[in-house]
N, C-alpha and C positions, 0 to 999 in steps of 0.2 A: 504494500500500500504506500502509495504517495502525495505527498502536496501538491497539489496542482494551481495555478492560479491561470486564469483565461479573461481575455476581455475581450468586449465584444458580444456577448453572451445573449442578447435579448431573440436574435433572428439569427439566420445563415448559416456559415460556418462556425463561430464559435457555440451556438445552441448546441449544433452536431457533437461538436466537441465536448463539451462539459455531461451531456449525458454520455455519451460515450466512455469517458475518464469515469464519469460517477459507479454506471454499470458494469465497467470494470475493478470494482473496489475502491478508487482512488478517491481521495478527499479534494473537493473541487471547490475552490472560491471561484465566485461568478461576479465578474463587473461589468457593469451596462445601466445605463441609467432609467430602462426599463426592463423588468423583472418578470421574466415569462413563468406562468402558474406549473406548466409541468416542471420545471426546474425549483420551484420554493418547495414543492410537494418529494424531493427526492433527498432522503436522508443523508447523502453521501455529500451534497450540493449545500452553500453556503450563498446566499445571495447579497450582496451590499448593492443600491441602488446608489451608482457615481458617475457626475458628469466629469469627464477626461479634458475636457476642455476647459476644467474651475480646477487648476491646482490643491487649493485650498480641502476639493470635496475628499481628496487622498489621502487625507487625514483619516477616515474610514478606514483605510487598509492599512493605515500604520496600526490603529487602534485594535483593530481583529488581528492581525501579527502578533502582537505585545501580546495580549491575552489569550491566543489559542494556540499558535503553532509555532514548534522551536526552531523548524528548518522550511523552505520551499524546498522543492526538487525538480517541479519546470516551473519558467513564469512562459507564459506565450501571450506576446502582444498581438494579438489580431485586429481587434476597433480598428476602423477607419472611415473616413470622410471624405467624400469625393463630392466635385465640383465641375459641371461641364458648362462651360460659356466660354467665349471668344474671348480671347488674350485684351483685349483693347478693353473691354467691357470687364476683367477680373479687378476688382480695389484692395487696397492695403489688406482692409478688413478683411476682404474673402481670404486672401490667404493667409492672415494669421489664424481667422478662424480654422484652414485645415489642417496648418502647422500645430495649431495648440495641440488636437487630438492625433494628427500623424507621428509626429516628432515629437514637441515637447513633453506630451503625456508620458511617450515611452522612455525618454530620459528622466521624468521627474518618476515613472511608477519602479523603473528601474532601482533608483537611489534607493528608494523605500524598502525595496527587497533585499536588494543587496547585503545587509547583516546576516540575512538567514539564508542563501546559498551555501553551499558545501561542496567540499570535492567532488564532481561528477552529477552536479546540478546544469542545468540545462537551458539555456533563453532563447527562445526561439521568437523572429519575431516575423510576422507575414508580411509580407511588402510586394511589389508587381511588378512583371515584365516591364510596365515601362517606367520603371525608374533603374532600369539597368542599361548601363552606357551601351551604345550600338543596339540598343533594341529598335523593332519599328516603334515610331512616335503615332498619338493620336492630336488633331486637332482639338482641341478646347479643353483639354488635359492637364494643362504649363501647372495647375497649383497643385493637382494632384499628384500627376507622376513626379515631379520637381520634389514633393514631400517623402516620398516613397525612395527615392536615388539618397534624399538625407540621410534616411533612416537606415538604409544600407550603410551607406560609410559610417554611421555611428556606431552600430551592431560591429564591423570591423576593428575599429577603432579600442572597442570593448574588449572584444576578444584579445586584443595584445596587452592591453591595459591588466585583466583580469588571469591570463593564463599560468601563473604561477599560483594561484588558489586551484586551480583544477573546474575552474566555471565557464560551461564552452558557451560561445553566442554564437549561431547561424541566424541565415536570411532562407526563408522560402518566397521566391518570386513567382506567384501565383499570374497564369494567364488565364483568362476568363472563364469564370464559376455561376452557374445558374443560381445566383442571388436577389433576393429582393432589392438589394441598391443595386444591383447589376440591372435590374430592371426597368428601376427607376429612372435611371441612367440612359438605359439604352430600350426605348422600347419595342417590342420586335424581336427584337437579337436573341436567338436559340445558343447560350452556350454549351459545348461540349461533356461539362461534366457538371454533377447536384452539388450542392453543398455539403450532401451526406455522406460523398464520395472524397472529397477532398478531404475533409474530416477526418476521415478513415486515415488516411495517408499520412497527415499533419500529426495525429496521434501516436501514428506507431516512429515516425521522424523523431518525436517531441521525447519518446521514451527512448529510443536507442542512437538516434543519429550523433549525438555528444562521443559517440565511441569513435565513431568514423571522422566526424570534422569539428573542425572549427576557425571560426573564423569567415565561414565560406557560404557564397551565394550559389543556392542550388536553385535553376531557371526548371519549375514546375509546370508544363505549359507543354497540350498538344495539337494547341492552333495558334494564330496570328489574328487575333491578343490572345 
């Protein structure tokens, strides 16, 4: 049994995830700032309702750390926040707004956890085809994919930073997942794989990939995006 921590958890891929983790024995903290009923209903499952976007609300997961759990053993940043409009038409605003939840979230929920990693803990953080250099680009993308390429070199960055503690950080570069902001996004667009399916993959990544890598962007993806 292990600590699991997952954000993102109300819909999609991280839902998949956190009952998957749950079903499999493991203790699952859930963050998302809404709280899906079959995940409060599962005993394995913890739910804190956090907006990623309000630093502040992360005081939450300091406080349930302090008081229940003495170690993580993966955190998986999944949340994220996409934005489609014309480059010309994006404001400051819009993309701090999807920095706060892209990036800054995962550095500041990072910090937080950070005490309680251990040798052979694991950070796994999801990010997309196109914030990887030389990928194709999509039009009206510049603040999302641009967040996602950050978040790669951070996770990077970590990993050098961290490897003498035994704490690995990979990047999974997700190419398009039949999600509901997938949908929202793009309407029409049939992508190739569920979110129950990626899940699947992201899980068993999350629990043994730390053996295989670190450090390193693995480009998930079996179409263009």
């Amino acid at each position: 049994m292990k600590n699991i921590i997952i954000t993102g958890t109300s819909r999609g891929i991280g839902f998949e995830l956190a009952l998957h983790f749950a079903t499999a024995g493991h203790k699952v903290l859930a963050l998302s700032r809404k709280t899906s009923k079959a995940l409060l209903e599962n005993e394995n499952i913890t739910c804190l309702s956090v907006d990623l976007a309000q630093e502040d609300d992360l005081d939450k997961v300091t406080g349930f750390l302090a008081q229940n759990w003495k170690q993580v053993d993966v955190l998986i940043h999944n949340a994220g926040a996409l934005l489609l409009k014309p480059f010309a038409e994006i404001t400051t605003q819009d993309f701090e707004s999807i920095y706060k939840v892209n990036v800054f979230a995962v550095a500041a929920l990072t910090r937080i956890v950070l005490p309680y990693l251990q040798p052979g803990s694991h950070v796994v953080t999801v990010s997309s085809m196109g914030g990887v250099q030389g990928s194709m680009k999509f039009a009206g993308l510049a603040a999302y994919s641009s967040s996602k390429g950050a978040v790669i070199t951070l996770s990077e960055l970590l990993s050098e930073e961290y490897k003498e503690r035994g704490i690995a950080f990979n990047v999974l570069a997700l190419g398009s997942v039949q999600t509901e902001m997938l949908a929202e996004a793009f309407p029409g667009y049939q992508a190739p794989l569920t979110a129950k399916q990626m899940a699947d993959y992201i899980y068993n990544f999350a629990l043994t990939g730390n053996q295989f890598y670190n450090g390193k962007v693995l480009q998930v993806s079996s179409s263009t995006p």
